[in-house]
N, C-alpha and C positions, 0 to 999 in steps of 0.2 A: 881490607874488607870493611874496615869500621869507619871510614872516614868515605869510603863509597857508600853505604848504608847512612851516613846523616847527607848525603850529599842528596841521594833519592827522595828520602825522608823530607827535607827542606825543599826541595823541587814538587813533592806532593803538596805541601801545604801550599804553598805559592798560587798553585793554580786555580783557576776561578773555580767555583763549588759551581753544581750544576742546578739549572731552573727545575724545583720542582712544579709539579702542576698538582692541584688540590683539584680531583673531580668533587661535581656539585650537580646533586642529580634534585630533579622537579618534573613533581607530576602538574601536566598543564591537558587542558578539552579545549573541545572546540568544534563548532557546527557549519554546515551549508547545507545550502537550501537552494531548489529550484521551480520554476514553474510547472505545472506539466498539465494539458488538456486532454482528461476523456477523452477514449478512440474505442468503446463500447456502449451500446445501451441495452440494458434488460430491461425485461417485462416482466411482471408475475402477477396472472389470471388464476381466476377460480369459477370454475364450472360447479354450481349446486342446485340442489331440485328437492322437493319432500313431496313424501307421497304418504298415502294410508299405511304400507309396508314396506319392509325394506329392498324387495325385489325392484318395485315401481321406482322409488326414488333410483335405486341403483343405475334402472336401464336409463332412465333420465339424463344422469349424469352422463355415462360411458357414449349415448350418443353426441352429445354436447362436446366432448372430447371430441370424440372420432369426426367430427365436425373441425373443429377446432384444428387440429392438424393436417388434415385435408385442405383448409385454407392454407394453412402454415407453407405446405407443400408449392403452392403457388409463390413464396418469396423465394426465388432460391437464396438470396441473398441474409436472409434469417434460419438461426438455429431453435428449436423446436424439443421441448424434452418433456416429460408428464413428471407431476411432483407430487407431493401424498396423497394417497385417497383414504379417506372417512368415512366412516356411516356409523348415524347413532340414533339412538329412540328417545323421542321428547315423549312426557304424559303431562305438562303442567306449559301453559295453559290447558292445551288440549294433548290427546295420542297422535302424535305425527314422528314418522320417522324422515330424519334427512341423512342424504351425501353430497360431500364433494369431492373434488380432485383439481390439484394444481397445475395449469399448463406455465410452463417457463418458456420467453423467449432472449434471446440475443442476438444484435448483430449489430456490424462496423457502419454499417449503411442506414442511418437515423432515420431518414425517411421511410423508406422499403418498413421498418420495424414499426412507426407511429402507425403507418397506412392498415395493417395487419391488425397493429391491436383494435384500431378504429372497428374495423371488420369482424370481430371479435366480441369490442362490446356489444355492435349490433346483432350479433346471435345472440345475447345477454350472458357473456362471461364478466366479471367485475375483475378491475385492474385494483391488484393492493398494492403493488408498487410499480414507478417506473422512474429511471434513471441513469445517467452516464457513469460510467465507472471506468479503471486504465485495467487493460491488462495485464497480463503477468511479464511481457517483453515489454511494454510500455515504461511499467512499473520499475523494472531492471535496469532499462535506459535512464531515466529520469535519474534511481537511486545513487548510478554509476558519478552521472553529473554532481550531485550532491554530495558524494565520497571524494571525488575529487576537488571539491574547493574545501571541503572541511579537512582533509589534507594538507590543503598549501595555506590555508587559513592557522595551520597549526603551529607551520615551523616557520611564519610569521611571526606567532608567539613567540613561539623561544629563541625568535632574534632578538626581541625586542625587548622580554624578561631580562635577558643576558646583557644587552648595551646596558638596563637601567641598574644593573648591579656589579657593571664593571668588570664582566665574568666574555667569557668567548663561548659561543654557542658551539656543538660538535656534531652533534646528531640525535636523536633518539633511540635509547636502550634497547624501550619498548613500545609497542604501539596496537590498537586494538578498536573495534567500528564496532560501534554502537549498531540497531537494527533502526530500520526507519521508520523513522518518527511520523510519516506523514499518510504517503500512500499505502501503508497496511492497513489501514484502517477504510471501509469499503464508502464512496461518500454517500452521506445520506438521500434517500430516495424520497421523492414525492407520492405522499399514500391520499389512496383516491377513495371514496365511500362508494358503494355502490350503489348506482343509482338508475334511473331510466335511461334508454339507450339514446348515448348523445346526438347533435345532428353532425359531428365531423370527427376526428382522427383527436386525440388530446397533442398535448405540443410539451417537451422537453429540451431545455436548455442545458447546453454543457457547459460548465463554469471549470476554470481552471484549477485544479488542485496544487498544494503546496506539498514535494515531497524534498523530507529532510534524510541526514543522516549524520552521526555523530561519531567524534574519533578523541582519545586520547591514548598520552605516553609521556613515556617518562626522559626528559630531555636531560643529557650527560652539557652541564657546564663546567669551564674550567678557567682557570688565573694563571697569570703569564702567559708567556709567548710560545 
């Protein structure tokens, strides 16, 4: 038994020790970005009128509206919706009371939408904004885009951390998307003064937006083989 027991014993030690591996964890980001072009334009009119009382100014407006969407009615290819209505008493300079009410439009068909509001300011509703914007599936396509190369832009990183430290990349622990940095934010709109009714439709360009998205995690590196 005891000379079996150093025999094991000395055959234990003999044999090669095994490769540890030392994990080496690193938190790394990392962003992508895509182009993406407007595929909506809104409108937002304002119908107002002042009158001696509040009644007068009222009816004022309300037909102005009802005007107003009655043309609307004619694009089918535009959406059409009424937005706050107001009324308030001025005494300074003079007693006048005024209202208004907001008409909103939108639609995928830029033209069809210019031609309308054209039509609109010559009823004399005033345009305070007008401009291209993505929609919400637009907006989703695009981000999906930019999640995906911020992604492979990632575990580009941490190949690349790893060659420069002599370490073997393995995967990521952990991993987590930032929100988008670009297309949540609505792009700014062209604000018009109101003025005397123009002699043609006004003109908006859709300029392409930048949407982004961002990702980080925590990359497991390791030594040896």
């Amino acid at each position: 038994m005891r000379l079996r027991d150093a025999a094991f014993a000395l055959a234990f030690l003999a044999a090669p020790a095994a490769v540890a591996h030392a994990d080496t964890m690193l938190e790394l980001s990392a962003a992508g970005a895509v182009e993406a072009k407007p595929d909506e334009l809104r409108a937002a009119l304002t119908a107002s009128a002042a009158a001696a009382n509040a009644a007068a100014a009222q009816s004022q407006v309300n037909d102005a509206v009802t005007r107003a969407l009655a043309a609307a009615k004619t694009a089918p290819a535009v959406t059409a919706s009424t937005d706050a209505y107001s009324v308030w008493h001025e005494t300074d300079p003079k007693d006048v009371w005024r209202a208004s009410q907001g008409v909103a439009l939108r639609s995928k068909d830029g033209g069809a939408l210019l031609g309308l509001v054209g039509t609109l300011q010559a009823q004399g509703l005033a345009v305070n904004d007008l401009g291209w914007q993505l929609t919400t599936e637009a907006r989703d396509a695009a981000y999906a885009q930019a999640m995906a190369k911020a992604i492979a832009a990632l575990e580009v990183r941490g190949r690349v951390v790893a060659r420069l430290l002599h370490l073997t990349f393995i995967g990521f622990q952990r991993m987590s998307v930032g929100e988008d940095g670009g297309s949540a934010r609505p792009m700014p709109m062209m604000r018009m003064m109101a003025t005397a009714a123009p002699s043609g439709p006004p003109n908006a360009q859709a300029d392409s937006q930048t949407v982004t998205a961002t990702v980080s995690g925590t990359a497991r590196l390791i030594t040896g083989e």
